[in-house]
C-alpha positions as CSV (number, residue, x, y, z in Angstrom):
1,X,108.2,261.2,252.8
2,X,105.2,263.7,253.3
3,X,106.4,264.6,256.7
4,X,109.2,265.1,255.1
5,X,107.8,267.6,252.3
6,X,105.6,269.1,255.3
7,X,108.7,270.0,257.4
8,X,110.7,271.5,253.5
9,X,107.3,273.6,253.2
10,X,107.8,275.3,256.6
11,X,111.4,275.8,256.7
12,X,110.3,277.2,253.3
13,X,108.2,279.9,254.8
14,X,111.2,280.4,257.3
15,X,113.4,281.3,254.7
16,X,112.2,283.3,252.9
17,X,112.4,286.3,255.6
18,X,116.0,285.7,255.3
19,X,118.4,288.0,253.5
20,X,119.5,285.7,250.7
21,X,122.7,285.3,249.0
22,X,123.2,287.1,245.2
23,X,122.0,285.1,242.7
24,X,125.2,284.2,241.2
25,X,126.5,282.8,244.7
26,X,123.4,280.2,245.2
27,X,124.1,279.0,241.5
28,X,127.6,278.2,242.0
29,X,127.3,277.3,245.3
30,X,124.0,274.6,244.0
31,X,126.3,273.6,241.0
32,X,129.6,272.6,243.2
33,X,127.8,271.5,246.5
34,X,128.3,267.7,245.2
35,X,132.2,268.4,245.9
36,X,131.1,269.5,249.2
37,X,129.2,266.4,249.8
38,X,131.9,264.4,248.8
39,X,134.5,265.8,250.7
40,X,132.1,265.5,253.8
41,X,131.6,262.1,253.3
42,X,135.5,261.2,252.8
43,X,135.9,263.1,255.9
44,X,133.1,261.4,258.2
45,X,134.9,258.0,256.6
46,X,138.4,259.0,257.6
47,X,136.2,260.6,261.6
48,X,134.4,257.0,261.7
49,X,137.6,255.0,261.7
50,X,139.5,257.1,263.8
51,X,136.3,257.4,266.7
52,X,135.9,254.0,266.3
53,X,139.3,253.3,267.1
54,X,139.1,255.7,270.4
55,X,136.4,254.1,271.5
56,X,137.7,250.6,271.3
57,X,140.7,251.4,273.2
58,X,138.1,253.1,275.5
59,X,136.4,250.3,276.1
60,X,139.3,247.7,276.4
61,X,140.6,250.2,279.5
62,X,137.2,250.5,281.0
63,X,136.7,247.0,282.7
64,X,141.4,247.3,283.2
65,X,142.7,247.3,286.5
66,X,144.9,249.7,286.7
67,X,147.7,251.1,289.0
68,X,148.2,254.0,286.8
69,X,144.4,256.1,287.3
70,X,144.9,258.7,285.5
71,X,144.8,256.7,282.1
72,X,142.2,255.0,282.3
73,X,140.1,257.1,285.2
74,X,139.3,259.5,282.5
75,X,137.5,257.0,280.5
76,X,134.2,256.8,282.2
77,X,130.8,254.3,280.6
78,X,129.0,257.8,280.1
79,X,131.9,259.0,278.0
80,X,131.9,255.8,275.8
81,X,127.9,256.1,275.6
82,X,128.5,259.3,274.3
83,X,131.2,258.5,272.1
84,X,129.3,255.3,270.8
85,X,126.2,257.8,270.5
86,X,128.4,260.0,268.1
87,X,129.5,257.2,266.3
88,X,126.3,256.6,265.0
89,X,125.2,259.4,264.2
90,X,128.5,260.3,262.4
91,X,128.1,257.1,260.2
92,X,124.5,257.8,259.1
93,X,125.6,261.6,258.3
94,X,128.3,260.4,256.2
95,X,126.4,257.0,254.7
96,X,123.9,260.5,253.4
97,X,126.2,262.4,252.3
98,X,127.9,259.2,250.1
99,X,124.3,258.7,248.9
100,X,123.7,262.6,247.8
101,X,126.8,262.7,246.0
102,X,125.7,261.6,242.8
103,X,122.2,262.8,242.5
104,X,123.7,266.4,244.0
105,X,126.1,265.9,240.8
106,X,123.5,265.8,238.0
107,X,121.2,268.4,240.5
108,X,118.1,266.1,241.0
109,X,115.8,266.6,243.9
110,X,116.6,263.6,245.6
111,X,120.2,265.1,246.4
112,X,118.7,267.9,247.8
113,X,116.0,266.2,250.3
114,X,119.2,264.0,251.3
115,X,121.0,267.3,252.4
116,X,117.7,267.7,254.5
117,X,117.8,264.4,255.6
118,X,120.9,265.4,257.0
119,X,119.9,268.4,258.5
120,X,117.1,266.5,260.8
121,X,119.6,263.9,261.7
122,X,121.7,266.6,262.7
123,X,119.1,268.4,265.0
124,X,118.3,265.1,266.8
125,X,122.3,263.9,267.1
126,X,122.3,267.9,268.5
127,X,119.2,267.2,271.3
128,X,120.5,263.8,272.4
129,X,124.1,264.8,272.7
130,X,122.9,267.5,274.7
131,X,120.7,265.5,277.1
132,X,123.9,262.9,277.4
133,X,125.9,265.6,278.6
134,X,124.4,265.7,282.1
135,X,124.4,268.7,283.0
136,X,122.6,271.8,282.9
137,X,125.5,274.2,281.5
138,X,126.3,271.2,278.9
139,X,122.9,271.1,278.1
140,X,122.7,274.8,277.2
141,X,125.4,275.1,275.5
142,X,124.9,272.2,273.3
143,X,121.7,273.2,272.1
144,X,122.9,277.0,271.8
145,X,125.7,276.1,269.6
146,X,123.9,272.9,267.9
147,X,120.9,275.3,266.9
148,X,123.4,278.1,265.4
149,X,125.1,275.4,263.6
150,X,122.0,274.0,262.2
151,X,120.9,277.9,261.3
152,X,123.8,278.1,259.4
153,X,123.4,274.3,257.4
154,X,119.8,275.3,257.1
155,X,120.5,278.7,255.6
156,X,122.7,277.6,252.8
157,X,120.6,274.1,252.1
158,X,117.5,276.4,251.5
159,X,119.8,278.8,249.2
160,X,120.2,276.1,246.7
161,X,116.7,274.7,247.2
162,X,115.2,275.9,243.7
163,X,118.0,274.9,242.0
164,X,117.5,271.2,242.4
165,X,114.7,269.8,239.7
166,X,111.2,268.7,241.3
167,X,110.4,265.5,239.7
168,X,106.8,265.9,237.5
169,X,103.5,264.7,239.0
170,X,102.6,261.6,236.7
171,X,99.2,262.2,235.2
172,X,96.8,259.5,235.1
173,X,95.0,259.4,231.5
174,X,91.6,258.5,231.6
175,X,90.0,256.1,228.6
């Protein structure tokens, strides 16, 4: 967790360079971001099933012998490493955004270091996907369009940051 407040208080400093959206914008946007969660985490539901799927059927034509190449010569072991490499960072994306739902909802801080929970996962999924591409242009472009991404996500997390209650520092009486 301190790493954690180490990395908020230097994105922090980032931010705050930044043109930043009028205030009326960061409070709606920090009062319905809990229905954005939500929906996010329906949809990575709905995304899991459906890549799972794919990759099973990937799999079960991988090992197939096969007159017909051209359906299963596409399917390759690096494309179901990738694949399975997505699928699990897909699931722990949308197991966090299930989990910052409700804190989100009644705006406790909690929700909010979820969302940048997410944000780290996402910058890691972003490197290795990019590395598991294999190739120097995939490479490039992966982390070119991963880090604009993440700018963006980053940009509208810290909007909303002050909004979200920091919980009080328990003070220790002394008899």
């Amino acid at each position: 967790m301190e790493l954690i407040n180490k990395l908020e208080k230097i994105v922090l400093g980032w931010a705050k360079s930044v043109p930043h959206l009028p205030a009326a914008g960061q409070k709606w946007l920090g009062s319905n971001v809990w229905w954005v969660a939500l929906v996010g985490a329906i949809l990575s539901g709905i995304a899991v099933l459906v890549t799972a799927g794919v990759l099973f059927t990937a799999i079960s034509l991988l090992g197939a012998a096969s007159s017909v190449y051209y359906v299963s010569g596409s399917y390759t072991s690096i494309a179901v490493l990738n694949a399975a490499v997505s699928l699990v960072f897909l699931i722990v994306n949308g197991l966090l955004l299930a989990l910052a739902v409700k804190p989100l909802q009644t705006k406790q801080k909690k929700g909010w270091v979820l969302l940048f929970l997410i944000l780290l996962v996402e910058a890691v999924s972003v490197v290795v996907n990019a590395i598991l591409s294999f190739s120097v242009l995939g490479f490039i472009i992966g982390i070119l369009f991963g880090a604009i991404g993440l700018a963006i996500g980053a940009y509208f997390v810290f909007e909303i940051h002050g909004q979200f209650s920091h919980p009080p520092k328990a003070t220790i009486k002394k008899a």
